[in-house]
C-alpha positions in Angstrom: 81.7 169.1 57.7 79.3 169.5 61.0 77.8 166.1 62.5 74.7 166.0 63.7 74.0 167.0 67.0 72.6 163.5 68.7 69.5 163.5 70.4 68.5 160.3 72.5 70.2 160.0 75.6 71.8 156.3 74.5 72.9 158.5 72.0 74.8 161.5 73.5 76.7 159.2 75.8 77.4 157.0 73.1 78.8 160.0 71.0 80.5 161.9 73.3 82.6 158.9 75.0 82.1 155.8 73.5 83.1 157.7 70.0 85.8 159.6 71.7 84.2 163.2 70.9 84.3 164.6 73.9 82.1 167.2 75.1 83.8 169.6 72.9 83.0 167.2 70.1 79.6 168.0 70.9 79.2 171.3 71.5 81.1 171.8 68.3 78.3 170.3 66.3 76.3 173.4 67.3 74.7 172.4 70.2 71.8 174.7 71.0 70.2 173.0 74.1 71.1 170.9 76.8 71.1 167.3 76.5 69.6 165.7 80.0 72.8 164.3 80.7 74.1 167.2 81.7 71.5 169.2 83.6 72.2 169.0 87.1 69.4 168.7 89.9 68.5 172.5 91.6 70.3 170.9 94.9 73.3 170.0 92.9 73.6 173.5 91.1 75.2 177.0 92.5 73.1 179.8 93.6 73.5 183.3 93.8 72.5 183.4 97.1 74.9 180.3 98.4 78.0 183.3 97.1 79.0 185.5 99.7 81.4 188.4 98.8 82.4 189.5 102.3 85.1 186.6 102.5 88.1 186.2 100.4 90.9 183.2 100.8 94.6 184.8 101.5 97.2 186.0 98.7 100.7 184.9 99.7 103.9 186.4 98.3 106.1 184.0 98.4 109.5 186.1 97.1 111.4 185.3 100.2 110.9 181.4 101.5 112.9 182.1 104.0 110.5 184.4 106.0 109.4 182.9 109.6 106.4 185.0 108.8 105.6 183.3 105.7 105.6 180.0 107.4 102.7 181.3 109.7 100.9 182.9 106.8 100.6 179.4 105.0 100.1 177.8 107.9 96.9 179.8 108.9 95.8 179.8 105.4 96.2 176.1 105.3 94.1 175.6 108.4 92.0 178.2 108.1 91.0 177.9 104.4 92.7 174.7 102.6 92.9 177.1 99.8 95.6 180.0 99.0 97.1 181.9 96.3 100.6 182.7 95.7 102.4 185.7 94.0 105.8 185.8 93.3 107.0 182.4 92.9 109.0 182.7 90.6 107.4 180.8 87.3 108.2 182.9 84.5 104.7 185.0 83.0 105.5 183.6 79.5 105.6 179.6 80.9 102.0 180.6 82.3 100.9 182.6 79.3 102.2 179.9 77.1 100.3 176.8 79.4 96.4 178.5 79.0 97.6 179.0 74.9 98.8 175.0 74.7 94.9 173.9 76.4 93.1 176.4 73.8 95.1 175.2 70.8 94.7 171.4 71.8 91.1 171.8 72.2 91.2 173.8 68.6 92.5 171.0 66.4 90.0 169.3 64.6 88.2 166.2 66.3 89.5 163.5 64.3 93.3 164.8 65.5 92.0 164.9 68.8 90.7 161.5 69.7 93.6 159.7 68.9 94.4 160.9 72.7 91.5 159.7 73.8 92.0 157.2 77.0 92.3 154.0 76.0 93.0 154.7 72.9 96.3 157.2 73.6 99.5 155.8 71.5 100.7 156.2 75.3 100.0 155.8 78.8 101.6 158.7 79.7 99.3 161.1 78.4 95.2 160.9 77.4 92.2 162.5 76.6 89.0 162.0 78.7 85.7 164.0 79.4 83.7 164.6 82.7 85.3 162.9 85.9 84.0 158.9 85.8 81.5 159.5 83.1 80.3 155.8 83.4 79.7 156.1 86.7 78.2 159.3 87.0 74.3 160.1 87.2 74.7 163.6 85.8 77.9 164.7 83.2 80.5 167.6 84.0 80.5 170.5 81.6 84.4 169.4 81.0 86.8 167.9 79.1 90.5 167.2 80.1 93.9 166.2 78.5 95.8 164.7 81.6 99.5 164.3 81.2 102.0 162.2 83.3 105.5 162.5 83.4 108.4 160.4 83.5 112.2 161.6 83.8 113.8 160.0 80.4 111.3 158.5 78.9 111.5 160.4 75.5 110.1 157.3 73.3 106.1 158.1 75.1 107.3 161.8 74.8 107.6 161.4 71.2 104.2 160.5 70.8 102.2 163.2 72.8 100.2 165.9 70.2 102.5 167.3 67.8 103.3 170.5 67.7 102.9 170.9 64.2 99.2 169.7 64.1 98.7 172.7 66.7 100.8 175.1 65.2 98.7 174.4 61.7 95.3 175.6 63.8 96.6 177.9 66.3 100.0 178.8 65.2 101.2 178.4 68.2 104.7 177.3 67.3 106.1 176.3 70.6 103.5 174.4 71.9 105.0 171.2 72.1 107.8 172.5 73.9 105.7 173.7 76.2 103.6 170.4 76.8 107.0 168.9 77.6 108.1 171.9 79.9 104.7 171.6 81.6 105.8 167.8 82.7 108.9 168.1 83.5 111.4 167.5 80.5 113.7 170.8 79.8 114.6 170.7 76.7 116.0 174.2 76.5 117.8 174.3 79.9 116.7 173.6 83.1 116.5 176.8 84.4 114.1 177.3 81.6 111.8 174.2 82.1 108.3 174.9 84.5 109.5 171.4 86.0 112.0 172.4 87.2 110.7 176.1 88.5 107.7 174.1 89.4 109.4 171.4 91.6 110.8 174.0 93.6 107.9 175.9 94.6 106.1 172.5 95.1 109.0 171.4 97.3 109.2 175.0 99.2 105.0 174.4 99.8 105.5 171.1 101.1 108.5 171.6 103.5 106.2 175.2 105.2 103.8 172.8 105.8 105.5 170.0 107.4 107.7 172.2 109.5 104.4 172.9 111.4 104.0 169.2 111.4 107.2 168.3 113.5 108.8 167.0 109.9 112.3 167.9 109.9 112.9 167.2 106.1 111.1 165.6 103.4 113.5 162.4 102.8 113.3 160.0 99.7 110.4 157.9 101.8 108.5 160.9 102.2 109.1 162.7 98.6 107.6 159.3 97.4 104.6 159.8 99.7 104.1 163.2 98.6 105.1 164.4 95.9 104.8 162.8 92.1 102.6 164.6 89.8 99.6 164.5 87.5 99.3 167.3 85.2 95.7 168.2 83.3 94.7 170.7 80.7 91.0 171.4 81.7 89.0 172.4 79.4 85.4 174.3 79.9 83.8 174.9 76.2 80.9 178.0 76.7 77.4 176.7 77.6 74.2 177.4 76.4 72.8 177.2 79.6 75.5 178.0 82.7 73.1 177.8 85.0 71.8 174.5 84.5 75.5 172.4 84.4 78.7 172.0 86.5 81.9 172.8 85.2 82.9 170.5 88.1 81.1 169.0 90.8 81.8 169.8 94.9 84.8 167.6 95.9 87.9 167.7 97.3 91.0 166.5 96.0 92.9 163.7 96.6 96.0 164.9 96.1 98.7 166.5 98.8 98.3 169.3 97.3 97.2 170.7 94.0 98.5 174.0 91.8 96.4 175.4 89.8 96.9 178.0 86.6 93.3 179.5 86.0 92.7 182.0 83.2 91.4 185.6 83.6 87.6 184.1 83.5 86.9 182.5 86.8 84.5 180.0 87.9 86.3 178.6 90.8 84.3 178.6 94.0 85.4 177.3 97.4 83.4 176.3 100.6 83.1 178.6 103.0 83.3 178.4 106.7 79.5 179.2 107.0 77.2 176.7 106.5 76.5 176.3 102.7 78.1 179.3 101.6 80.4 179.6 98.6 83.6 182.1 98.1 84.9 182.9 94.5 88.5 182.6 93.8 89.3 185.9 91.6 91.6 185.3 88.8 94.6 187.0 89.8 97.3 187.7 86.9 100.1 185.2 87.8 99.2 183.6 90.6 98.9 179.8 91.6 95.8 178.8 93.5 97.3 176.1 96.5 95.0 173.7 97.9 95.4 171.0 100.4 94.3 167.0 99.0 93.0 164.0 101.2 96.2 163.1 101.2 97.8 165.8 103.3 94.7 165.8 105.7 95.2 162.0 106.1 98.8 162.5 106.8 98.5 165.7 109.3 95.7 163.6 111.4 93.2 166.7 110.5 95.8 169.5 111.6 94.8 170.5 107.9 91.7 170.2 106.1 91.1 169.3 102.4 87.9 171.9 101.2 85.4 171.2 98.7 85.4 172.9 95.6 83.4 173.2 92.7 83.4 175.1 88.9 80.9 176.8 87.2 80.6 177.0 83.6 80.3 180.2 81.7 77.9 181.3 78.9 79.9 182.8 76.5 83.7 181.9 76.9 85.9 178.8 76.9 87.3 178.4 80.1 90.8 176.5 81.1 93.1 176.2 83.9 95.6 173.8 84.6 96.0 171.8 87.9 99.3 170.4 89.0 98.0 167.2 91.4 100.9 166.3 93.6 100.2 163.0 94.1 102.3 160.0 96.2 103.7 157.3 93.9 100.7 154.4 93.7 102.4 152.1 96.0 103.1 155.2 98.5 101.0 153.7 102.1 99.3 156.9 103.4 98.4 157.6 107.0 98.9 159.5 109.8 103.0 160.9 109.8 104.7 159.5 112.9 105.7 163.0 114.0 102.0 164.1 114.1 101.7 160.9 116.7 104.8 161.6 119.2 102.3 164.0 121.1 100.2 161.0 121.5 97.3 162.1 119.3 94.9 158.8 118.5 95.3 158.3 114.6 92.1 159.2 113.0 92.8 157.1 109.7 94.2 153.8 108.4 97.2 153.2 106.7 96.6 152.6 103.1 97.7 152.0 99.9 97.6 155.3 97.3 96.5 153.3 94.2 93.4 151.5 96.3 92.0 155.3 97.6 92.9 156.5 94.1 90.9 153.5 92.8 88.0 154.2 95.1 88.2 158.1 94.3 87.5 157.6 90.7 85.0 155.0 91.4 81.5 156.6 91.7 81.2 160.4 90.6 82.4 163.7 92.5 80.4 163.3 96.1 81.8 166.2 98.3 84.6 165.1 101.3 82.7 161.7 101.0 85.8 159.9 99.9 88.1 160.2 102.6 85.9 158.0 104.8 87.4 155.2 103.3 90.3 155.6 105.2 88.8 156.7 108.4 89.7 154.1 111.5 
């Protein structure tokens, strides 16, 4: 049975949070037109001419980490760009494969079976269902909704209660989707070797020690993996759009994380700021690679030796897009600032100490507003 597709604005709103549809919710009632909420202003929107082709961010193959060459690689990427892919890291093809099949059979169960995820609502903290970015807060929606998972080692009893596997295996028949939710956040089931936590953690790890080498960081200790290096995993979901043009999949920003890992599909939509002004690079889907980018966090820590870069999605047309984003966040308590090491060569700090959970806080305070958030922790 379709619902209606709701017409005032009080209305959409209402319907697509408040009710706990979701924007998928909506455009599953056969949504034929925009609703104002979601059509961006012309400045706010990506244009064909803001897209230049003659620039490309760097591939990396990562097969041998121990490399001096790959260290400079990253390194210049890093500095240079803020964004990177990698090939060869290792994640098995079928864990990937088997990630973009869990989003699309989520986002196919039926709506009632979906919003009993939604946030606030979730029978746990530890996983939830939400649209846009701060919906309440925002002027204009994002063409997106998300299932955003967080996990903890042990803690089977909220495990229990993420989406069943059967309920996706009944509309998707996708019969190991639950056991790949839980090897998406870190619990291996079926062997650690087996586990994308696991295979994951590595490559996060492997990422994070390249990067501070250049920093004077001799190893990541317990202090430091706290700071750097929990995790927030989403399953972003980009339903087809009767008007592309008009929407964002995503608005500009730049993350807050360290860094972030992202699984896109074969569709694309990712697009990067470039180094000239106002220009925009597209980020090609390649098969099995992981899109890197540096967070706030990592900028704040290196005293601007690296550079979190705004990025923004488009939606598409025709197709429903995913991708999933690993954010390698520092535990909430974690105090961010510049690392001592950066210091010893007597560089002024450009930031404040603070607290993780306060610029997390502030982040998801207003709506996506370009590099605008790391001035609250600017000395």
């Amino acid at each position: 049975m379709s619902t209606a597709t709701p017409k005032a604005s009080s209305d959409v709103l209402d319907f697509v949070v408040h009710k706990a549809n979701g924007l998928k919710g909506l455009v599953d009632t056969g949504l034929q037109s925009l609703p104002r909420q979601y059509i961006q202003p012309p400045e706010r929107r990506l244009h064909a001419s803001q897209v230049i082709s003659q620039e490309s961010i760097p591939i990396i193959d990562v097969s041998n980490w121990d490399d001096p060459q790959l260290v400079e690689s990253i390194f210049e990427a890093a500095s240079k760009w803020g964004f990177f892919q990698i090939i060869n890291h290792g994640i098995p093809q079928e864990i990937l494969d088997h990630l973009q099949d869990a989003a699309h059979g989520f986002f196919g169960l039926p709506n009632e079976e979906r919003k009993k995820f939604w946030k606030g609502k979730s029978p746990t903290d530890t996983v939830f269902l939400a649209t846009s970015f701060s919906p309440l807060k925002e002027k204009v929606l994002e063409w997106k909704d998300y299932l955003s998972f967080r996990y903890i080692p042990g803690d089977e009893k909220s495990q229990a209660l993420w989406p069943s596997a059967k309920a996706i295996e009944s509309e998707r028949n996708h019969i190991e989707q639950m056991h790949i939710y839980k090897r998406l956040n870190g619990a291996s089931f079926q062997g650690s070797s087996a586990g994308l936590y696991e295979e994951g953690e590595m490559v996060i790890k492997k990422l994070l020690e390249l990067l501070l080498t250049k920093l004077n960081v001799r190893e990541i200790d317990k202090e430091k993996e706290y700071a750097l290096m929990g995790s927030l995993t989403n399953l972003n979901y980009y339903p087809h759009c009767p008007n592309p043009e008009l929407v964002t999949g995503v608005g500009c920003h730049s993350d807050i994380s360290s860094i972030t890992v992202l699984l896109q599909d074969d569709i694309g939509g990712l697009y990067v700021r470039g180094i000239e002004e106002d220009s925009w690079i597209h980020i090609p889907p390649v098969n099995g690679a992981l899109v890197i980018n540096i967070g706030d966090v990592l900028q704040i820590m290196s005293n601007d030796q690296y550079k979190s870069i705004e990025h923004r999605v488009v939606a598409n047309g025709s197709k429903n897009r995913v991708s999933v984003p690993i954010f390698v966040n520092p535990g909430p308590d974690a105090l961010i600032g510049p690392l001592p090491e950066v210091l010893e060569t007597g560089a002024a700090p450009r930031y404040k100490p603070i607290l993780f959970s306060d610029y997390f806080s502030y982040f998801f305070s207003k709506g996506h507003d370009g590099k605008n958030s790391i001035n609250y922790a600017k000395i």
